[in-house]
GUKOL-628103 format. One line per 8 residues: number of its first residue (from 0); their letters; for each residue x, y, z of C-alpha. Coordinates in steps of 0.1 Angstrom, whole numbers, plus 5000, padded with zeros to 4 digits. Example, Ala and Ser with C-alpha at 12.3 -4.5 7.8 and 13.67 -1.06 7.14 Angstrom:
GUKOL-628103
0 = as = 5123/4955/5078 | 5137/4989/5071
end
This chain:
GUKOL-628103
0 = xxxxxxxx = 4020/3454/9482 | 4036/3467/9447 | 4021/3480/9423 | 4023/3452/9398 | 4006/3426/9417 | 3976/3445/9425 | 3977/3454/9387 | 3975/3411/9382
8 = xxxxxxxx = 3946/3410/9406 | 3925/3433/9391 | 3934/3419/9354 | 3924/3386/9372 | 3892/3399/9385 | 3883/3410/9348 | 3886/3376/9340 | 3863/3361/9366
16 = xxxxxxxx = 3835/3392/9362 | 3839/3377/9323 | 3824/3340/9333 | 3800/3356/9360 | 3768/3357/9327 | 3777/3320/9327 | 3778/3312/9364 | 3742/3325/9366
24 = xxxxxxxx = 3730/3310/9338 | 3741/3277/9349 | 3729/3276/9388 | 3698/3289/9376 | 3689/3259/9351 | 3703/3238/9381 | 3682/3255/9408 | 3656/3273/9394
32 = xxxxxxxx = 3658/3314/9386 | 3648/3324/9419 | 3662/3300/9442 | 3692/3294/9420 | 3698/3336/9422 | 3690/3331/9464 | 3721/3303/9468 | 3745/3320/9446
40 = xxxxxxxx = 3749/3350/9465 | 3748/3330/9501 | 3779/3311/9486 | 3790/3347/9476 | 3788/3359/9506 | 3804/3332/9523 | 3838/3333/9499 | 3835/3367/9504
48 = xxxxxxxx = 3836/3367/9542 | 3863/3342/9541 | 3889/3362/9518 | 3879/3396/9529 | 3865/3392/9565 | 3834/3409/9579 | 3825/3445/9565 | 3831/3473/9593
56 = xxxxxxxx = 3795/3489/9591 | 3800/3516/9619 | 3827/3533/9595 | 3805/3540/9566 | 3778/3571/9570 | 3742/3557/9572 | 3733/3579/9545 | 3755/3559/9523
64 = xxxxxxxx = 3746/3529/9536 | 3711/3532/9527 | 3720/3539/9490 | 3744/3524/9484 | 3727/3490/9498 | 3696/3498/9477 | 3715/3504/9446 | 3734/3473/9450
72 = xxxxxxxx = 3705/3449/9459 | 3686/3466/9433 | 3711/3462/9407 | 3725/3424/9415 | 3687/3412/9416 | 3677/3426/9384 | 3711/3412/9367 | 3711/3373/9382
80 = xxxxxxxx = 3670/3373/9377 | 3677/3390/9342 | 3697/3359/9330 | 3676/3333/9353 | 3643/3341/9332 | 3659/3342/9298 | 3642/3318/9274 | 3674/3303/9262
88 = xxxxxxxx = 3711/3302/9263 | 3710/3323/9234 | 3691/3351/9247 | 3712/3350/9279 | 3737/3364/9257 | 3717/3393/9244 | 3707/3401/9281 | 3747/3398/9292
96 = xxxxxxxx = 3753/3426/9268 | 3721/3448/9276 | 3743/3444/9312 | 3774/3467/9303 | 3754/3492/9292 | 3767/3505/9327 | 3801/3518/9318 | 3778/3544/9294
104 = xxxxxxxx = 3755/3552/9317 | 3780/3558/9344 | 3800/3585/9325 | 3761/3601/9316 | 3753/3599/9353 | 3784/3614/9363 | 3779/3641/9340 | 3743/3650/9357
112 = xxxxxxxx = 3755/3641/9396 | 3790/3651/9400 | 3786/3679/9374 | 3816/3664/9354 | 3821/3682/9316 | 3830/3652/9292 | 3847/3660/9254 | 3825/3655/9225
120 = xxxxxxxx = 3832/3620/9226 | 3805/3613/9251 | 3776/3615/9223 | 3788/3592/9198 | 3800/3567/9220 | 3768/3566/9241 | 3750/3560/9202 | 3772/3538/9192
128 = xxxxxxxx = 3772/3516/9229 | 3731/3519/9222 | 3733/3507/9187 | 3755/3476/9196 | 3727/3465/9220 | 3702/3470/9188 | 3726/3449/9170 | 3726/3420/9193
136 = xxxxxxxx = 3690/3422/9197 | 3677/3427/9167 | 3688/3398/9144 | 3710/3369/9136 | 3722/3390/9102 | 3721/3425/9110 | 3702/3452/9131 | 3667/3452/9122
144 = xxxxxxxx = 3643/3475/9143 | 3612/3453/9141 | 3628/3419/9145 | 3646/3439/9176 | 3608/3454/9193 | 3600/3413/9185 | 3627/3399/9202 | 3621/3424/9237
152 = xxxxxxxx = 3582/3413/9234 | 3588/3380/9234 | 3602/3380/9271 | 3598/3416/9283 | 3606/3411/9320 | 3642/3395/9314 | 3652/3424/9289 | 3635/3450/9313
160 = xxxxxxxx = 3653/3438/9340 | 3686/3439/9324 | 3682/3475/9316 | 3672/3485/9347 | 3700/3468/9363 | 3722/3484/9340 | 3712/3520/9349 | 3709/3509/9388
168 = xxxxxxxx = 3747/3498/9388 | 3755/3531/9370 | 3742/3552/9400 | 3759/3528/9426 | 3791/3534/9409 | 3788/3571/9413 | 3768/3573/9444 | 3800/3548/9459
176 = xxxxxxxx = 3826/3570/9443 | 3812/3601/9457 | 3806/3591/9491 | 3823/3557/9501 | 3856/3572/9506 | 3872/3543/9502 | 3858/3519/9524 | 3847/3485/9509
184 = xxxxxxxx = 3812/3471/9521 | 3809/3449/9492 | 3805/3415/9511 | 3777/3435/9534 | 3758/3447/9504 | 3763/3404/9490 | 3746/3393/9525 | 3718/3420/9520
192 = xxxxxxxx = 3714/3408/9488 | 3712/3369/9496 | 3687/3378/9523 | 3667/3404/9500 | 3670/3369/9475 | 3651/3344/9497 | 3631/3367/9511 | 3618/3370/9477
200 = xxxxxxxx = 3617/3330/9472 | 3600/3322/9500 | 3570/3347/9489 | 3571/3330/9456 | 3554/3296/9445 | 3587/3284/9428 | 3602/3251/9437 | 3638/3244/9449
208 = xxxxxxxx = 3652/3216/9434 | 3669/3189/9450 | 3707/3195/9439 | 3729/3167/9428 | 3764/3167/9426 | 3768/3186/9393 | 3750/3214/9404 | 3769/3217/9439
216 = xxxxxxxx = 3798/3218/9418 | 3786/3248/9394 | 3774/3265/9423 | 3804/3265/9445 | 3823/3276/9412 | 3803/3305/9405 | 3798/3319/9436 | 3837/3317/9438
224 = xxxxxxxx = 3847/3333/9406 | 3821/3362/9419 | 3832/3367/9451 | 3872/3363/9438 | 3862/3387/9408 | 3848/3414/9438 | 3878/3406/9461 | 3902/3408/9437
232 = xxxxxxxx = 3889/3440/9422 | 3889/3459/9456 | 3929/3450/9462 | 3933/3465/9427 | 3916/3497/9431 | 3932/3503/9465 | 3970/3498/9450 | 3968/3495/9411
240 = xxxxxxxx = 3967/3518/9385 | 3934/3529/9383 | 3937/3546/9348 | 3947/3510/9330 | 3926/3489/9351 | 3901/3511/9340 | 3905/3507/9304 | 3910/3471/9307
248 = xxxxxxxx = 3873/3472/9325 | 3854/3477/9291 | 3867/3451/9274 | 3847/3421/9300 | 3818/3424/9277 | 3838/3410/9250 | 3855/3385/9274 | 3820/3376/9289
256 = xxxxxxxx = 3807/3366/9252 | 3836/3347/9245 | 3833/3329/9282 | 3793/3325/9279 | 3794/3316/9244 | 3819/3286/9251 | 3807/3274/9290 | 3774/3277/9276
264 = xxxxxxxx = 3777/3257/9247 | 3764/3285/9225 | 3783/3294/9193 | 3774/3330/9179 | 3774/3353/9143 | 3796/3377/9134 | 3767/3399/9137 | 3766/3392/9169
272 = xxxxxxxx = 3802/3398/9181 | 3798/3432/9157 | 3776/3441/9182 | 3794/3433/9214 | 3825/3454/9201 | 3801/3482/9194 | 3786/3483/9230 | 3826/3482/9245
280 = xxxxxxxx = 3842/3504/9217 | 3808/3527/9228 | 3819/3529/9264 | 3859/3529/9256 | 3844/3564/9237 | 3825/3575/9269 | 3855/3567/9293 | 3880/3591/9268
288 = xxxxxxxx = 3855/3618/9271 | 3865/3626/9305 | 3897/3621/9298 | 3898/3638/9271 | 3879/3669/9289 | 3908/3667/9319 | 3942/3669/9296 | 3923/3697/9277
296 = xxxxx = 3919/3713/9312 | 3955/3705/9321 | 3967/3720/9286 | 3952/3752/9295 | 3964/3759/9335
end
C-alpha cells in the first residue's frame, strides 16, 4: 500500500470524525439519548466488523485489555451521552468543543505518564485551548465568566460528561500508545461499548422509540461515517505519515463546527468560531511542544 493512499484515508477519516457531533445529535433526537447512543454503536460495530473483520483478542496482553477497554467505554459513553442530553442544538455545539479538549490533555498526560519534556509551548497553548472552551461557553458576544458558570449550571451533567470524556480519551491515547504495540482492537472496544450501552438502557426507565424511515436512515449513516472514520484512521496510522496526519488531526474541531453547524441547522457568531480556533490553535501549540523539545534534542547530539 503506498504511502499516499494511506495519507487520503486518514485525511478522509478526519472528515467523517468531523460529522460524528452531528451523527449523535441526530440518532439521539430520533431514538432517545440512551437508546439512540445503545444502536449507534451496535451499527458501529457491525460496519466495523464488516471492513475490518473480528479483533484478534489473544494477541493483546490482558493488562491492556482491561484498560484500554475501560478507557474506551468510559470515554465513548460520556461523549455520545454528552451530546444526547444537551438541551439544544446549540449547546451540542458547545459540548462538541468541550470534546477536543483531548489533543491538550494528551500532550499533559504524556508529560506525567511517559515522562516526556515538552518546549515552553505546552503552557500557553494548554491556556489558550482552556480559554477557547470559556469562549464558546460563556456567551454569544464574548467570554464572560458568569454567563459561562450560568451556562454549565443550567445542564451540568452533559458539560460534566463532556469533560470527563475528554480527559478519559486523553489517557486511552497514551495508555494505547504505550502498550498496544500496534495491534488494533478498536471494533472489540465498539462491541464492549454497545453492550456496556444497553446494559445501561435496559436499567433505565427511558423509552425506545419506534423508528421510521428517516431515523433508519440517519442511523445507518452515522454509525457508518464512525466506523469508516475508525477504519480509515487505523490504515493511516499503520502506513501514512504520522507527523502530517497528526497535524491535520487538530483541525476536526474546526471541521466538526462547520459539519454540526450546517447538518444541524444551527448557524453560529464569530464569537463562537473565535473560540473553536482557540481550542485547535491551543492544541496545534501543545502538539509543537514536543516537537519542539525533540529537534532541540536532535540539535544538541
Amino acid at each position: 500500500m503506498s504511502r499516499t493512499y494511506a495519507n487520503g484515508c486518514g485525511l478522509a477519516a478526519i472528515l467523517l470524525f468531523g460529522v460524528v457531533v452531528a451523527g449523535i445529535r441526530g440518532v439521539a433526537e430520533h431514538f432517545g439519548a440512551g437508546a439512540g447512543a445503545a444502536l449507534l454503536y451496535t451499527a458501529s460495530s457491525l460496519f466495523l466488523v464488516l471492513l475490518s473483520g473480528l479483533p484478534k483478542i489473544r494477541d493483546c496482553s490482558v493488562a491492556y485489555l482491561v484498560a484500554a477497554s475501560a478507557l474506551f467505554v468510559g470515554y465513548e459513553i460520556c461523549f455520545s451521552l454528552s451530546i444526547g442530553y444537551a438541551q439544544s442544538r446549540r449547546q451540542t455545539l458547545e459540548i462538541g468543543t468541550i470534546n477536543y479538549l483531548w489533543p491538550c490533555f494528551t500532550v499533559l498526560f504524556a508529560v506525567l505518564m511517559n515522562r516526556e519534556r515538552p518546549g515552553w509551548l505546552i503552557v500557553p497553548g494548554t491556556v489558550l485551548a482552556l480559554l477557547g472552551v470559556g469562549w464558546v461557553v460563556g456567551s454569544e458576544s464574548a467570554f464572560d465568566l458568569e454567563k459561562t458558570l450560568q451556562n454549565v449550571s443550567s445542564n451540568p451533567t452533559s458539560y460534566g460528561l463532556a469533560l470527563i470524556g475528554a480527559v478519559l480519551w486523553a489517557l486511552y491515547c497514551n495508555v494505547t500508545r504505550r502498550y498496544a504495540s500496534g495491534r488494533n482492537m478498536v471494533s472489540f472496544f465498539f462491541m464492549l461499548t454497545a453492550g456496556a450501552l444497553w446494559m445501561r438502557f435496559a436499567l433505565s426507565s427511558e423509552p425506545l422509540a419506534i423508528p421510521g424511515t428517516q431515523a433508519v436512515l440517519t442511523l445507518a449513516l452515522a454509525g457508518a461515517s464512525m466506523a469508516g472514520g475508525y477504519a480509515l484512521w487505523n490504515v493511516a496510522i499503520l502506513h501514512g505519515n504520522i507527523s502530517m496526519l497528526a497535524t491535520a488531526s487538530y483541525f476536526t474541531p474546526v471541521l466538526s463546527t462547520v459539519f454540526a453547524s450546517w447538518l444541524l441547522s444551527t448557524p453560529l457568531e464569530w464569537s463562537f468560531w473565535q473560540g473553536v480556533i482557540m481550542v485547535t490553535a491551543g492544541s496545534l501549540l501543545g502538539y509543537l511542544a514536543t516537537k519542539q523539545k525533540k529537534v532541540a534534542q536532535l540539535a544538541a547530539t
